[in-house]
C-alpha positions in Angstrom: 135.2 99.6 111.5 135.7 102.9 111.4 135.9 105.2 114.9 136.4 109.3 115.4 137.5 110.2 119.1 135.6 114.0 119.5 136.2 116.0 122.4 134.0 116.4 124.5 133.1 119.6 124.0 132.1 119.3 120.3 128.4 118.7 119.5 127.2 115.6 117.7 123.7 117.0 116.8 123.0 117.1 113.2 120.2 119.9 112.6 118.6 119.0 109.1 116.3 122.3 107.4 113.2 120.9 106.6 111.1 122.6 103.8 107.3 122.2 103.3 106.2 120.7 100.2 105.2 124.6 99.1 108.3 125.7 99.3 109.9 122.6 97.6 107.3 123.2 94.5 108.2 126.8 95.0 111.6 126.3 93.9 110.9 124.2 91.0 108.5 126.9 89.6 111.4 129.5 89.8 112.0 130.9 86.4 115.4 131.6 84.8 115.9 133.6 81.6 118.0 132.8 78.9 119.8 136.0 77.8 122.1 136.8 74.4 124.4 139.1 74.3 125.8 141.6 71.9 129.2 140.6 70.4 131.3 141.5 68.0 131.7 138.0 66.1 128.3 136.9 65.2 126.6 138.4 62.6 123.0 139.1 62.6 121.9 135.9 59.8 124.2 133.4 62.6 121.9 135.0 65.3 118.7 134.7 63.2 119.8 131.2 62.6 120.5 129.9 65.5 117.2 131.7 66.8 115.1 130.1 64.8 116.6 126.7 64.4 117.1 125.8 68.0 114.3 128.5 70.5 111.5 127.7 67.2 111.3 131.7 66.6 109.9 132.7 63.6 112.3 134.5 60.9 110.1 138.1 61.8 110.4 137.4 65.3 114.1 136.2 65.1 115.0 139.2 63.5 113.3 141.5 66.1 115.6 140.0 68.7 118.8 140.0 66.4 118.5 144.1 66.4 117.2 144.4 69.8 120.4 142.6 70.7 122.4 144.8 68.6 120.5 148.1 69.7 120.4 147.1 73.3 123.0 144.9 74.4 121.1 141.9 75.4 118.0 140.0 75.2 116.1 137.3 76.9 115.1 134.7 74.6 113.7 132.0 77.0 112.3 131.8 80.0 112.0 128.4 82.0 113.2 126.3 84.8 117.0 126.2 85.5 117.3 122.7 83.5 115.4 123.7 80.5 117.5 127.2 79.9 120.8 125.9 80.7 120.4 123.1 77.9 120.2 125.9 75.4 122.7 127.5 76.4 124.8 125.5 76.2 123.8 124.8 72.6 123.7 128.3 72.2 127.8 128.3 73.2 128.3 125.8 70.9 127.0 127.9 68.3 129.4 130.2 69.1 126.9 132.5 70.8 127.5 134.6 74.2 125.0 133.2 76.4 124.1 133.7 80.0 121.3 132.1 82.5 119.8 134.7 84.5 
């Protein structure tokens, strides 16, 4: 058995937060965005690629986001709970894309 002296002083209470169910479904709905940066290793058919073999873009619409990334800096290319995004990107990493949750 295990036994802590504490002075007297100290206070024992343990206050525990206690959310409502809204704000526990709340923060499951929260949205995080998947964003892809601009670098200077990919090039624009890895981007495409990757784009369309792992988010299910279309080659137009892969395209569109390989020069917005180019033209802009960045891009979001999904949007979803924290879980979901984070699982591609770390796929996305592996690919040797520069990937961020946001």
């Amino acid at each position: 058995m295990f036994c802590v002296n504490l002075p007297l002083t100290m206070s024992t209470e343990v206050q525990e937060e206690t959310l409502s169910l809204e704000e526990i479904l709340s923060s499951l709905k929260e949205m995080h965005r998947l964003i892809l940066w601009n670098d200077d290793v990919n090039s624009f058919e890895h981007v495409i690629w990757c784009m369309m073999k792992y988010l299910d873009y279309s080659e137009s619409q892969a395209e569109k986001i390989a020069w917005k990334v180019h033209n802009e800096g960045k891009c979001a290319v999904l949007e979803g709970s924290f879980t979901e995004v984070e699982v591609y990107r770390k796929i996305l990493q592996q690919e040797g894309l520069t990937v961020s949750v946001d």
